[in-house]
C-alpha positions, 0 to 999 in steps of 0.5 A: 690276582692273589689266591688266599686260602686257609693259609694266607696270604694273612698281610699284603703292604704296599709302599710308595716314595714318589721323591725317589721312584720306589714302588714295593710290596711285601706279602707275608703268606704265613707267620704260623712259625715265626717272622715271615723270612724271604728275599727282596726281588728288583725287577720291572715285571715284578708284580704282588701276584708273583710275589704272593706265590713266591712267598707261599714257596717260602711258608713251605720251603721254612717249615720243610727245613724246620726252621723258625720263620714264616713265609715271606717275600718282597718286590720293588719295580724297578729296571736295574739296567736303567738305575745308577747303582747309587739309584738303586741304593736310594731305592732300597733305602726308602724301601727299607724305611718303608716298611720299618713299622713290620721288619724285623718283627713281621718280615725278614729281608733277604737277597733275590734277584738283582738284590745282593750282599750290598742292598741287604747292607743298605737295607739294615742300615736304614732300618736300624736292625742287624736282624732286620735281614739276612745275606748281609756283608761278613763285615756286618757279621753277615753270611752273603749268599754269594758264597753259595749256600743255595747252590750248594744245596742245589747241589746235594739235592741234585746227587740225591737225585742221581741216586735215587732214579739210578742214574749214573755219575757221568750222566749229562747235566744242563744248567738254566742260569748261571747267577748266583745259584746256576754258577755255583751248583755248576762249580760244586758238580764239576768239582766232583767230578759230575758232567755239566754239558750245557749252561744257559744265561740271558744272552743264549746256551752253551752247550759241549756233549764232552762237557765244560771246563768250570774255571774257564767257563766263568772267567769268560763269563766275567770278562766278556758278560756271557757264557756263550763266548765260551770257546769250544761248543754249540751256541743256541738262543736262552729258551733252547736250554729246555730243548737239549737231550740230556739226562738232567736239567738243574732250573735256575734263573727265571720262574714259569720257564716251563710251559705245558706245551714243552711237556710232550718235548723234554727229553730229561729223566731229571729236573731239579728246581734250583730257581723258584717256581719254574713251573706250576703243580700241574705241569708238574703232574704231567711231568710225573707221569712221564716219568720224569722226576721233579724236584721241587724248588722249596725241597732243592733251593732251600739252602739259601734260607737256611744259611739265613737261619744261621746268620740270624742265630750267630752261626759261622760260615763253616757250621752254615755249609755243615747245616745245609748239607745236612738239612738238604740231603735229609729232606731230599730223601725224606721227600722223595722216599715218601713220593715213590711210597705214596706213589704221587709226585715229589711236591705233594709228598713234600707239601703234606710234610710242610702242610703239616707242621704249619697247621699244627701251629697255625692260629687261623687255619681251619 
């Protein structure tokens, strides 16, 4: 069932094609700082619950990077594994027309899960309207997120992080995910020279305590489908990724990946929250009062929505990695000084910042 508050959720759309099989929903939690912004997530679960949450995550990851959108998010049931990708466009099409009365004026599309540069293509064209979305192809002057906005925000996060529980460059890292965020948060870490010990994809783990090579890691992930064909390590089944020892999990594929009976048995002194909703607030709070530090999804992953801004404005793909940086790094610090000054947990901190700029501009807020 969809929680409201004073915030929202001011609209929920529901949108029906029986000639092509497409159910959708958008919720826009929030339009207090501009057009609801948040991305189209295709899957067979998707439900307007989940995407009522997922768009609450965007009202505060928008006003905490101090950008100009609202928040907002989309679901389309549908199963990808079983749609032609001819399907899938006819789908995406006859959504995006769907909801043309409210986008780009209310809602701004976006990708997300089995959504890509491709569907937000299809998505624009139908709708008539270069804003109408964002991750769009560089031939549409877009700035696709498989380049790697959002990991690279993942990843600044994450370093701020090391630093501020006083932990070392070599401490050992585990990656939940390998899509478009986990593979690129791994990418940017080995890179410089950060150990990334274990990544996880739908098929199991892969986990080598003296670390993985990146570049050979991925180029088994795309020939063979799965990071656990990779040669040298352990292999264990996908859920195990929350049961390593090591001293820092980066989340960054499922949402409600950690439940409040795993609490007492995570060994992390660190989780960075690269997916969205990867636990509750809650189980959050018992985290924190293990001592783990949290950091929450719309502080560390909102390097996507970000490069989306930058899109919208006109801005190029180096000024885009420029701001991300830029913007991450700040509020990651913002947030986690004010957590440890306040001495409450990391979302709080994050969400009185984010609370607080909505409500200075919000028209039906008490």
């Amino acid at each position: 069932m969809v929680e409201f508050d004073e915030f929202g959720p001011e609209k929920i759309f529901q949108v029906y094609n029986p000639k092509v099989g497409m159910v959708g929903f958008v919720v826009i939690d929030s339009l207090a700082l501009g057009p609801g912004k948040g991305g189209i997530r295709l899957t067979p679960t998707v439900s307007i619950e989940e995407v009522s949450r997922l768009a609450r995550a965007m009202t505060w990851k928008n006003s905490l990077a101090d950008l100009p959108f609202g928040g907002a998010k989309a679901g389309i049931i549908a199963n990808p594994k079983e749609i032609t990708e001819k399907k899938k466009f006819e789908i995406i099409q006859a959504f995006s027309e769907a909801i043309k009365p409210i986008c780009p004026s209310l809602y701004i599309a976006g990708p997300d899960m089995n959504t890509t540069e491709k569907e937000m293509e299809v998505f624009a064209k139908a709708n008539g309207s270069n804003n109408s979305a964002t991750g769009k192809p560089k031939t549409m002057n877009g700035l696709p997120h498989e380049l790697g906005s959002t990991g690279f925000g993942v990843y600044h996060s994450t370093i701020i992080g090391i630093r501020h529980k006083g932990l070392q460059k070599d401490s050992s890292i585990a990656i939940e995910g390998f899509g478009n965020v986990g593979e690129f948060v791994a990418k940017f870490l080995t890179e410089n020279g950060y150990n990334v010990v274990a990544v996880s994809d739908s098929k199991g783990v892969i986990y080598n305590d003296k670390g993985l090579n990146f570049k050979k890691l991925k180029d088994i992930k795309d020939k063979t489908g799965s990071v656990i064909n990779y040669p040298e390590g352990k292999k264990f089944s996908s859920n195990e990724i929350i049961n390593l020892k090591t001293d820092i999990l980066i989340t960054a594929a499922i949402p409600d990946l950690i439940k409040s009976n795993d609490v007492n048995k995570l060994k992390f002194k660190m989780i960075v929250e690269g997916s969205n909703i990867p636990t509750t607030p809650n189980i959050e709070e018992l985290l924190h009062k293990k001592n783990i530090l949290v950091i929450p999804d719309f502080v560390a992953n909102a390097g996507g929505v970000i490069s989306s801004y930058v899109e919208y404005t006109g801005g190029t793909e180096k000024t885009m990695f420029n701001i991300v940086e830029e913007k991450i790094k700040k509020n990651t610090e913002l947030v986690l000084k004010n957590s440890e000054k306040q001495n409450k947990k990391p979302r709080d901190a994050a969400q009185e910042i984010a609370e607080k700029r909505v409500r200075k501009k919000c028209k039906i807020c008490k």
